[in-house]
C-alpha positions in Angstrom: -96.5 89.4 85.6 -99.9 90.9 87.2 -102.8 89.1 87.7 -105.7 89.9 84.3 -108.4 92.0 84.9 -111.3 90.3 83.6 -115.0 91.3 82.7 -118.0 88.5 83.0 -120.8 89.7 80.6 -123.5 87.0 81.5 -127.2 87.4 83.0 -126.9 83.3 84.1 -125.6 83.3 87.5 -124.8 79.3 87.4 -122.5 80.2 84.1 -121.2 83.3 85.2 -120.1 80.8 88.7 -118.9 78.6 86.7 -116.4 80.8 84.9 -115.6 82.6 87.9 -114.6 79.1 89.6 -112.7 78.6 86.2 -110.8 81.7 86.5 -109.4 80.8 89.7 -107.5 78.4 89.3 -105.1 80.1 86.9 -101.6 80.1 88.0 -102.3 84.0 89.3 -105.9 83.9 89.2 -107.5 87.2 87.4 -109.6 89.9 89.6 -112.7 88.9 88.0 -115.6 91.8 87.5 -119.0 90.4 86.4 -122.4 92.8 84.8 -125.6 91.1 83.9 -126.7 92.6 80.8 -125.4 94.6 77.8 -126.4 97.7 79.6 -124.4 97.3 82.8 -121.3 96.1 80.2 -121.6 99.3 78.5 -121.7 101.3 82.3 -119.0 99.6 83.4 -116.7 99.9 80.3 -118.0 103.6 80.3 -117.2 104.2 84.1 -120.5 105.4 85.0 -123.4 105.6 88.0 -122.0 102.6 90.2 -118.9 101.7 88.5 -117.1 105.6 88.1 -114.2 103.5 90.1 -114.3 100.3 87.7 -110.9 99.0 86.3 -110.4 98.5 82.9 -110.5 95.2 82.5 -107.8 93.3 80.1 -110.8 90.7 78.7 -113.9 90.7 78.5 -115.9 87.0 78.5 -119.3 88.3 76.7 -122.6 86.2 76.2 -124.7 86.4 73.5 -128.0 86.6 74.5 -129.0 88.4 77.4 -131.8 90.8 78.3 -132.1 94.4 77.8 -129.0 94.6 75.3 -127.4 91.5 74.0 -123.9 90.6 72.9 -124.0 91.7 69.4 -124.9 95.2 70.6 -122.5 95.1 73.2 -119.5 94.2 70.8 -120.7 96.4 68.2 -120.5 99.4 71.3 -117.1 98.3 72.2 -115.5 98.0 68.3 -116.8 101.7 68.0 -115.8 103.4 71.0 -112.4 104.4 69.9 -111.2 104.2 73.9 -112.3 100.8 74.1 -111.8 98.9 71.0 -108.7 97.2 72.2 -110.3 95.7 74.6 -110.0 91.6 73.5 -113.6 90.4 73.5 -114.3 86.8 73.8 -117.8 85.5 73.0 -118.6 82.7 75.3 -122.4 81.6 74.6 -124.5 78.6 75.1 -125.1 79.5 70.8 -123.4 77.2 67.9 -125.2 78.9 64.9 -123.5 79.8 62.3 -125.0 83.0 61.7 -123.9 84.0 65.4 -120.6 82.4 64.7 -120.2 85.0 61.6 -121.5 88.1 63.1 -119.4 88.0 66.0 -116.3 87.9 64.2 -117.8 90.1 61.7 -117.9 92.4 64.7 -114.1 91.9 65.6 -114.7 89.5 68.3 -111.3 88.2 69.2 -112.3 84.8 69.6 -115.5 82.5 69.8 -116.5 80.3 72.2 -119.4 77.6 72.6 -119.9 77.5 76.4 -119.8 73.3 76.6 -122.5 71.3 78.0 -120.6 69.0 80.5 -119.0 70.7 83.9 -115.1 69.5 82.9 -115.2 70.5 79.1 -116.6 74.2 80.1 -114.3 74.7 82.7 -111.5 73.5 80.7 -113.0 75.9 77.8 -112.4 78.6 80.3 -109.1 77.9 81.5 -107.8 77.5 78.4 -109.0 80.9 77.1 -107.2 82.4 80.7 -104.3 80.8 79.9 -103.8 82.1 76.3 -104.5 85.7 77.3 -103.0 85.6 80.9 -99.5 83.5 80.0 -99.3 83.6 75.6 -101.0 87.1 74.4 -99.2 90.3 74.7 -102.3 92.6 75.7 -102.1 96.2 75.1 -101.2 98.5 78.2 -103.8 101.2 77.8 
């Protein structure tokens, strides 16, 4: 078993801590990457300018809204790029609207997530999503 390979999308630095924090306590805690905008995602994923040596991360953790290019975008980027649409994409946002709810999974999100308001619940949130992708899912090995 080898340690996940994960991929913060989040321009809050607190949240993006906070996940990061999360993370680590996994039983083999992931190498954790983290971008702050839809932008830098797409770079990243793409392996270009500053991240030609980026990984391919197993998960991605994506926010919703965030400057420059938001989530939506982002996942609608991933689901078409033919070497990236395996990726599992997990939308974690501060957002519990329905219509966000819809066109996230519309887009082939793998999962939605409402980033909770008290410290325990979100980091509990977080954990839980490590565990089911780091110890339950079989990811692809691309």
């Amino acid at each position: 078993m080898r340690a996940l390979d994960v991929l913060i999308v989040d321009d809050d630095d607190a949240d993006a801590m906070m996940i990061e924090e999360a993370l680590q306590e996994a039983s083999i805690p992931p190498v954790v990457h983290r971008v702050i905008d839809g932008g830098q995602a797409l770079e990243y994923l793409r392996r270009e300018g500053e991240f030609a040596e980026a990984a391919r991360p197993d998960l991605i953790l994506l926010d919703l809204n965030m400057p420059r290019m938001g989530g939506r975008e982002v996942l609608a980027h991933i689901r078409s790029d033919e070497a990236l649409t395996a990726i599992p994409v997990v939308v974690l946002t501060t957002s519990d609207a329905v219509p966000d709810i819809v066109a996230s999974y519309a887009g082939h999100a793998n999962a939605f997530v409402t980033k909770p308001m008290e410290l325990d619940a979100f980091e509990a949130a977080v954990q839980k999503i490590s565990r089911f992708y780091g110890d339950v899912a079989t990811l692809p090995a691309i």
